[in-house]
C-alpha positions as CSV (number, residue, x, y, z in Angstrom):
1,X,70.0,-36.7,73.7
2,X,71.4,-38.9,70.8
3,X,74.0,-41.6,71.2
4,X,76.6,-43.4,69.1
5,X,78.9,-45.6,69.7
6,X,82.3,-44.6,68.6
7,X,83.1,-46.9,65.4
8,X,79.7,-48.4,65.4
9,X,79.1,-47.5,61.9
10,X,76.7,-46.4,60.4
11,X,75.2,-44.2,63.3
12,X,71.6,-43.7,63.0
13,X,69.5,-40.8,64.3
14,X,66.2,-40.1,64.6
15,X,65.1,-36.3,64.8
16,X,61.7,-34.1,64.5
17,X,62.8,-31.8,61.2
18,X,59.2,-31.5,59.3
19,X,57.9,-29.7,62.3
20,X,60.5,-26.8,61.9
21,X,60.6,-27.4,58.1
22,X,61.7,-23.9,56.5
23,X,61.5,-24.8,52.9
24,X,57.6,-25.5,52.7
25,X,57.3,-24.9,49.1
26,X,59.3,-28.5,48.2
27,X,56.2,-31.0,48.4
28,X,58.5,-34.0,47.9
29,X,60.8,-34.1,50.6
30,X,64.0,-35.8,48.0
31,X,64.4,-32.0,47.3
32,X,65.9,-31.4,50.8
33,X,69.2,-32.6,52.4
34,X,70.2,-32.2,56.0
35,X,73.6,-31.1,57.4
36,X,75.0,-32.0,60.9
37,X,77.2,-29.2,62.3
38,X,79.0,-31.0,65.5
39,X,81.4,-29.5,68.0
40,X,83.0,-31.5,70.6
41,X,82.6,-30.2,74.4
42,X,85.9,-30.4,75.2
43,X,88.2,-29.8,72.5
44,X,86.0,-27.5,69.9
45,X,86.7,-29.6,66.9
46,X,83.5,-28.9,64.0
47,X,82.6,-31.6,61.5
48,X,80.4,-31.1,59.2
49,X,78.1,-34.2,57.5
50,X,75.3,-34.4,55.3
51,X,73.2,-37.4,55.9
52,X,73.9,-39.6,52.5
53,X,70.9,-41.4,53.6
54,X,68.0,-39.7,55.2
55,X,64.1,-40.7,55.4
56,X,61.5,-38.2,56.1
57,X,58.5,-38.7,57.5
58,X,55.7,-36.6,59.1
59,X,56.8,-37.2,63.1
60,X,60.3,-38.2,62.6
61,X,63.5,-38.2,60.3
62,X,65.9,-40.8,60.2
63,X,69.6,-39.8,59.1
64,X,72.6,-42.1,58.8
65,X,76.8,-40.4,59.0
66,X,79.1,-43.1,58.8
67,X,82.5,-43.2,61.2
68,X,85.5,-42.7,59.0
69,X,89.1,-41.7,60.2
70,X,89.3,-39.0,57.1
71,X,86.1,-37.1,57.4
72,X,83.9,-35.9,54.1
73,X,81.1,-33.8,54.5
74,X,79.4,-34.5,51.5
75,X,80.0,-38.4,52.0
76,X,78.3,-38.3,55.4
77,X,81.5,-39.3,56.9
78,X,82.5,-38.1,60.5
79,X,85.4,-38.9,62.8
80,X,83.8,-38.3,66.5
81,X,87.2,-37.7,68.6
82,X,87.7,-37.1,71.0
83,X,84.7,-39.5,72.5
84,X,82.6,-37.5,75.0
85,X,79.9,-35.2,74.7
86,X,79.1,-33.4,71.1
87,X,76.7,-30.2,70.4
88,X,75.0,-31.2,67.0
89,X,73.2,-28.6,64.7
90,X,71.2,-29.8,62.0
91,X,70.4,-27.9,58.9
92,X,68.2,-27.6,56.0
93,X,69.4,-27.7,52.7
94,X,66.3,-27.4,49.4
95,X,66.9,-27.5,45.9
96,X,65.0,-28.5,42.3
97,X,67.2,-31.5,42.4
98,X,67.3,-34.7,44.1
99,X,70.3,-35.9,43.3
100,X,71.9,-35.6,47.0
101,X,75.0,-34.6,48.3
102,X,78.3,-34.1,46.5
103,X,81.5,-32.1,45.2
104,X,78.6,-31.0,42.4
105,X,75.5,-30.1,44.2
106,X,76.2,-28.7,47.8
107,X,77.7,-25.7,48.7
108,X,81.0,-26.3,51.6
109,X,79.6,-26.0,54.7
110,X,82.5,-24.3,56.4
111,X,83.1,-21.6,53.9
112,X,79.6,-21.1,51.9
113,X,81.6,-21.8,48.5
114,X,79.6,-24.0,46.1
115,X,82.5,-24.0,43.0
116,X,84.8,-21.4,41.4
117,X,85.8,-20.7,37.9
118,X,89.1,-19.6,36.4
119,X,90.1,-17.8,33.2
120,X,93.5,-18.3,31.7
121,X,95.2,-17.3,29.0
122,X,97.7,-19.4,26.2
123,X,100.5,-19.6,28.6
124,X,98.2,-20.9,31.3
125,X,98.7,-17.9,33.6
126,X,95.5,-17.3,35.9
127,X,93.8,-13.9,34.4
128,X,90.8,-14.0,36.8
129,X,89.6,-16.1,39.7
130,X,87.0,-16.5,41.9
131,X,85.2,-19.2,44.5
132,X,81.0,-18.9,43.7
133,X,78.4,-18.9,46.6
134,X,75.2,-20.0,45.5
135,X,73.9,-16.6,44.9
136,X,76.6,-16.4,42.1
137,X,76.4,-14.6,39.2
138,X,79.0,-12.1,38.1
139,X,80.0,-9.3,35.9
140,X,83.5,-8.7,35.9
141,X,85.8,-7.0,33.9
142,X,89.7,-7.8,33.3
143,X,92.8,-6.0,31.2
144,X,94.6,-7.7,28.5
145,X,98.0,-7.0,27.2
146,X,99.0,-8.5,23.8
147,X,101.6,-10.7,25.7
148,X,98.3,-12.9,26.0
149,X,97.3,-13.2,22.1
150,X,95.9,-16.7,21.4
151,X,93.3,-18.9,23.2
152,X,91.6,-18.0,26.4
153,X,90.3,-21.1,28.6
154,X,86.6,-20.1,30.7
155,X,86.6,-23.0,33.0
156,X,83.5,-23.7,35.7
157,X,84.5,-26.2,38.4
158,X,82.8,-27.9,41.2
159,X,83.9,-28.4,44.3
160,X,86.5,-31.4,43.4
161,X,87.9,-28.8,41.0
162,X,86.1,-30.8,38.4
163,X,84.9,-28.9,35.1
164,X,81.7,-28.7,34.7
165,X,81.8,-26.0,31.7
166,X,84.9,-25.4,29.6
167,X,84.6,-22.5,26.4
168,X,87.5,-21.1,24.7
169,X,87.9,-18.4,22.6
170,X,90.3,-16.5,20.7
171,X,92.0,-13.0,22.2
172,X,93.6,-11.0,18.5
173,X,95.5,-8.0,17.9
174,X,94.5,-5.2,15.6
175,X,97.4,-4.1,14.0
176,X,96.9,0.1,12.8
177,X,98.5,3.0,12.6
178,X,97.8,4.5,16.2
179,X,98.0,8.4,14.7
180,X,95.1,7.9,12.1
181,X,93.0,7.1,15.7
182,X,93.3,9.3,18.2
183,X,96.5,7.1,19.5
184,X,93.9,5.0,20.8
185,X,91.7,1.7,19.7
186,X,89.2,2.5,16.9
187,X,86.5,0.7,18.8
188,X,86.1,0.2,22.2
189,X,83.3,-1.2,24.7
190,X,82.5,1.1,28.2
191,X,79.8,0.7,30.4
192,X,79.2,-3.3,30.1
193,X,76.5,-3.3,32.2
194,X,73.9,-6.3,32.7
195,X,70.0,-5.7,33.0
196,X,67.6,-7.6,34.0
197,X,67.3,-8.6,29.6
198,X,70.4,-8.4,28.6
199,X,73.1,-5.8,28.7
200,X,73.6,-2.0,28.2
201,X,77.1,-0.6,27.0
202,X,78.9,2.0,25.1
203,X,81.0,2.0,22.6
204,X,83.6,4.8,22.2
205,X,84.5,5.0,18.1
206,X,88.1,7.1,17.7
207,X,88.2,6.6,13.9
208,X,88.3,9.4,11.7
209,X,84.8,11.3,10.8
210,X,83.1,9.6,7.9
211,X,83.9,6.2,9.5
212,X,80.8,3.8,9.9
213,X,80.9,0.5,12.5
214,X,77.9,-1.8,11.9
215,X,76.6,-4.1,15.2
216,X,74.1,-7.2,14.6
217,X,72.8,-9.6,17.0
218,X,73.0,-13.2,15.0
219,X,71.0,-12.9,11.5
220,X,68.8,-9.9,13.1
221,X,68.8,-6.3,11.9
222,X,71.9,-4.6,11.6
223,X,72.4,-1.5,13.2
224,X,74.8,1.3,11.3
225,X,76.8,4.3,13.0
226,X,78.7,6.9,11.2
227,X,81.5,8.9,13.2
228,X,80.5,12.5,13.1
229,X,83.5,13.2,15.5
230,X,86.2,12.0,16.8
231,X,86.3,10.3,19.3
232,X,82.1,9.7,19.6
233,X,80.2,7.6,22.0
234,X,77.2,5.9,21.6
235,X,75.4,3.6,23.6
236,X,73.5,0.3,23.0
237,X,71.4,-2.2,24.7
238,X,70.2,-5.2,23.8
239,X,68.3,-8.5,24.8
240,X,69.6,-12.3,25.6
241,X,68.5,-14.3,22.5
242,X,68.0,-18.2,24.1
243,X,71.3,-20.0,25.3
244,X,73.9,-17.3,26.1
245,X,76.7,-18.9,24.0
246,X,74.8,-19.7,20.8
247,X,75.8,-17.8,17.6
248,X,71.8,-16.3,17.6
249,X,72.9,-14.4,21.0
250,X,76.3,-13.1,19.7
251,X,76.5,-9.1,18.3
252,X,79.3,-8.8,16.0
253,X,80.5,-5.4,15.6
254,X,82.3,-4.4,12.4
255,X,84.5,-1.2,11.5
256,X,84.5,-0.2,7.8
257,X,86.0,3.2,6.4
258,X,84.0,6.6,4.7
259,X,83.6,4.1,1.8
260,X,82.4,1.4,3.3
261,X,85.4,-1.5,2.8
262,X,87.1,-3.0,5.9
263,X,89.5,-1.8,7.4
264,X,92.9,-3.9,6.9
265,X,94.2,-4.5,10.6
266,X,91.3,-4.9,12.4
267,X,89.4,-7.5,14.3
268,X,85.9,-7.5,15.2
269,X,84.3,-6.8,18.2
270,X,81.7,-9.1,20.1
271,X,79.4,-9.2,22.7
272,X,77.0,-11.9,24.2
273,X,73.9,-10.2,26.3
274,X,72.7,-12.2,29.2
275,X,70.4,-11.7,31.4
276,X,70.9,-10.7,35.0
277,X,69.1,-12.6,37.0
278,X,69.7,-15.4,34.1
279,X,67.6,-18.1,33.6
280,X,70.9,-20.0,32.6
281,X,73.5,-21.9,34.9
282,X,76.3,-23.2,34.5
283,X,78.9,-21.1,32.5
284,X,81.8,-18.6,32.6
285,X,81.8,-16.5,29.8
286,X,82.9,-13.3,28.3
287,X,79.9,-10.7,27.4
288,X,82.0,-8.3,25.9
289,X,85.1,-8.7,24.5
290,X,87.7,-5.6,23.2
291,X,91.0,-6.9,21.1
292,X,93.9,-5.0,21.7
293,X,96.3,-3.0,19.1
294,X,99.5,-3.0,17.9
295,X,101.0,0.2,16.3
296,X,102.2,-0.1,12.7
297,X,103.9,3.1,12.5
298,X,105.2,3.3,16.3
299,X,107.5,1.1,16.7
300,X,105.2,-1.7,18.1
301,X,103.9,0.0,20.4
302,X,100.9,-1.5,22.3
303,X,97.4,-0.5,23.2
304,X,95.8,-3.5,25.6
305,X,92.1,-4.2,25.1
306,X,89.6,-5.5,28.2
307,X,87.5,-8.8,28.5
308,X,84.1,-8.3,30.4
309,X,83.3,-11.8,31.8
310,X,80.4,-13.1,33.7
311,X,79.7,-16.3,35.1
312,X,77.0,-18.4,37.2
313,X,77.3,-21.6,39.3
314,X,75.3,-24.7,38.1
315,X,76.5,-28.4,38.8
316,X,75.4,-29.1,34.8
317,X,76.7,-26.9,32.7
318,X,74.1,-24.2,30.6
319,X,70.8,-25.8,32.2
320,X,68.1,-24.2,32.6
321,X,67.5,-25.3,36.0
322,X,69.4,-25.2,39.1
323,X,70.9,-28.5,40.4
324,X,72.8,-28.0,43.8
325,X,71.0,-27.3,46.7
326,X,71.1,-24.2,49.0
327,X,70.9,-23.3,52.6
328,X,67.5,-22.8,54.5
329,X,68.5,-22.3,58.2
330,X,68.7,-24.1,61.1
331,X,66.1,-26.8,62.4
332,X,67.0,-28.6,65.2
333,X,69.7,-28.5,67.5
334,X,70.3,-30.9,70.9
335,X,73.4,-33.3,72.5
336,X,75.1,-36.3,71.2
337,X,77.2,-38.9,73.8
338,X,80.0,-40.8,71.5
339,X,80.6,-43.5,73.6
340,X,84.0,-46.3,72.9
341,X,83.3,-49.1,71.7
342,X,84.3,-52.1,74.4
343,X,87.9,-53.3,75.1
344,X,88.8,-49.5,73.5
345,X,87.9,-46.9,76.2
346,X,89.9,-44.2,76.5
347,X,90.6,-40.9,78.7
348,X,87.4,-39.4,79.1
349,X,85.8,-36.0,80.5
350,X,82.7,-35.7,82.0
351,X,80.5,-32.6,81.9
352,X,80.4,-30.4,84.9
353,X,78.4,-27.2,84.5
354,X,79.9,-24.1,86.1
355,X,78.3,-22.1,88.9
356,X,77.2,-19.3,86.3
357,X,75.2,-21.8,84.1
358,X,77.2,-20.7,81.3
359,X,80.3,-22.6,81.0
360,X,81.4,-25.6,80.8
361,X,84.4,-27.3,83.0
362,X,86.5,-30.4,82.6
363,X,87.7,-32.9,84.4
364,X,89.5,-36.0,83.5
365,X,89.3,-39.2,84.8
């Protein structure tokens, strides 16, 4: 059983984790961190702690939680009232980093949530939202109605709400006459799907036959389609090109007419590939990205266009490696006494065990 005395800070306890170790592949043990999970006896109030300082050796571990009266789990800090009797669970956490716990690199122990990202448009209206675990990567897809032209903010944030990776980009209207188009955009992306390269996706053209649209991945080959009906559907995949954001990774797809000049009103389409399972963390970002339309013979009337977004937790923003720590499973598990501290003793219970064997019943004194 381990004992504390209540404000006797720092408590120190010394456990057997290496024996039970789950993560075996981490041969320096400043890759793990461990999480107490303790519930009081008598009242049923959890705290959660990771051990700010922990040392690890081959019989025992020692951790350290410090007493606080405003408990912080990443902080190690724990409020242990009331006094009595506590079950304590201790977990393992691994990771590639070793830079221990906080809002950054350790997921909340009570919901599983490592960050969250938000996308917002120029009025600063919330689009999309979305808490990460640390499995997290996502492919998403929202509408958007030309009452959101101008900037969109992609935000990552830690647990703190903290950004960790901020990219804007511009939302435009294509403004055409609807009729000459099948009352409909002239290009549009379907099917954003990601692969384990890149993505896959259509690309439904509803300009008039003759038409050509032109895709190309940076400064690589470009691809040319001609509309042999209207509307036509053709699909595409390609391949992640090094960081997702980089200009190198971006298609750029461009309408032109039967004689090969732009068309006035309209605004190119783009796409960014990445990877599922990517070897990047850290970002929120669109992949594919369809403007919207505004009808120059109709009145103003209004066709809205669709942002497909993903997005992947990191606590350093487009790394290559992952930096917050995830859960392994349970190691050790036991009793902890809190006892006051003297000249502060309080109401106590002590711990009677019911005929069954299974409960618990209390008694003060």
């Amino acid at each position: 059983m381990l004992q504390a005395v209540y404000k006797t800070s720092p408590y120190t306890f010394y456990l057997s984790t290496e024996d039970n170790r789950i993560d075996t592949s981490k041969t320096d043990t400043d890759n793990l961190l461990y999480l107490f999970k303790l519930t009081n006896d008598m009242s049923g109030e959890i705290q959660y702690a990771f051990s700010p300082v922990q040392v690890i050796y081959n019989r025992y571990s020692k951790f350290v939680l410090y007493h606080n009266t405003t408990p912080l789990y990443y902080a190690g800090r724990v409020n242990l009232v009331p006094n009595g009797y506590w079950n304590y669970k201790v977990y393992e956490y691994s990771g590639n980093t070793t830079t221990g716990s906080s809002c950054q690199t350790i997921p909340n122990p009570a919901t599983g949530n490592i960050g969250d990202y938000t996308i917002k448009n120029t009025a600063g209206a919330t689009l999309s939202t979305a808490n990460f675990t640390p499995s997290g990567l996502y492919d998403q897809s929202v509408a958007v109605d030309t009452t959101s032209l101008g900037s969109f903010e992609f935000k990552l944030l830690d647990l703190c709400s903290v950004a960790i990776k901020t990219l804007n980009f511009t939302y435009a209207a294509q403004v055409f006459p609807f009729a000459t188009f099948n009352n409909a955009l002239p290009l549009a992306f379907d099917n954003v799907v990601q692969t384990a390269t890149g993505i896959t996706f259509d690309i439904i053209c509803n300009a008039p036959v003759g038409y050509k649209y032109e895709l190309q991945q940076g400064t690589g080959v470009t691809t040319i389609i001609t509309a042999s009906s209207q509307p036509q559907t053709n699909s595409f995949s390609y391949s992640q090109i090094g960081q997702p954001d980089l200009a190198a990774n971006k298609i750029v797809i461009k309408l032109t007419d039967s004689g090969g000049s732009a068309v006035g009103g309209m605004t190119d389409l783009y796409a960014y590939p990445i990877s599922n399972p990517t070897s990047y963390y850290g970002f929120v970002m669109p992949i594919a990205v369809t403007h919207g339309g505004i009808d120059t013979a109709g009145g103003g009337a209004v066709l809205n266009g669709k942002i497909y977004f993903t997005a992947s937790y990191n606590g350093v923003g487009m790394s290559t490696s992952k930096s917050y720590y995830t859960l392994q499973g349970l190691t050790t598990q036991g009793k902890l006494y809190v006892s006051e501290p003297s000249g502060e003793e309080q109401v106590q219970y002590n711990q009677h065990p019911d005929p069954s064997g299974t409960n618990y019943i209390w008694y003060g004194q």
